[in-house]
N, C-alpha and C positions, 0 to 999 in steps of 0.2 A: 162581358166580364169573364175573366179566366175562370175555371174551375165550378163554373154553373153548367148546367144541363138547360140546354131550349129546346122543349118538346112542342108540337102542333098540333092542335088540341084534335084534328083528326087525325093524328100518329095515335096521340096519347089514348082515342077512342079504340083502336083494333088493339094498342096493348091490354086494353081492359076486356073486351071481348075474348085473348086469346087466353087470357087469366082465367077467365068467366068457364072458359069450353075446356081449358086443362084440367081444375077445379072440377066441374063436371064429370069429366070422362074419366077421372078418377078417382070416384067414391064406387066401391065394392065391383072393381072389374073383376071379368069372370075367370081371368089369370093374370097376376100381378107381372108377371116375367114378360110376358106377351105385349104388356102396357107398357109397361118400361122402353122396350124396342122399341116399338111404334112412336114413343111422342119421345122419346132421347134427340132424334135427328129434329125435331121441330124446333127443340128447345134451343139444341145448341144452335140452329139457324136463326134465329130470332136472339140471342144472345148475341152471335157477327155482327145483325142487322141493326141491332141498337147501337152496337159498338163502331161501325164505321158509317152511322147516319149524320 
């Protein structure tokens, strides 16, 4: 069907894992600016990743 999304239920498992460890690793880092850099490039890779899966 046009305009659905079919995700596999182990794609759909690491998205929830990578939610789970983003989540995580950002509640009360020890520098916010530092966090930012480090998980910017994950996110935006994982944004592609969805987008041309």
């Amino acid at each position: 069907m046009p305009g659905t999304i079919s995700v596999a239920p182990f794609s759909a498992a690491w998205v929830f894992v990578f939610t789970i460890t983003l989540v995580w690793s950002g509640i009360n880092p020890k520098d916010l600016f530092t966090w930012i850099l480090e998980v910017t490039p994950a996110t935006h890779y994982a944004d592609y990743t969805i987008a041309t899966s």
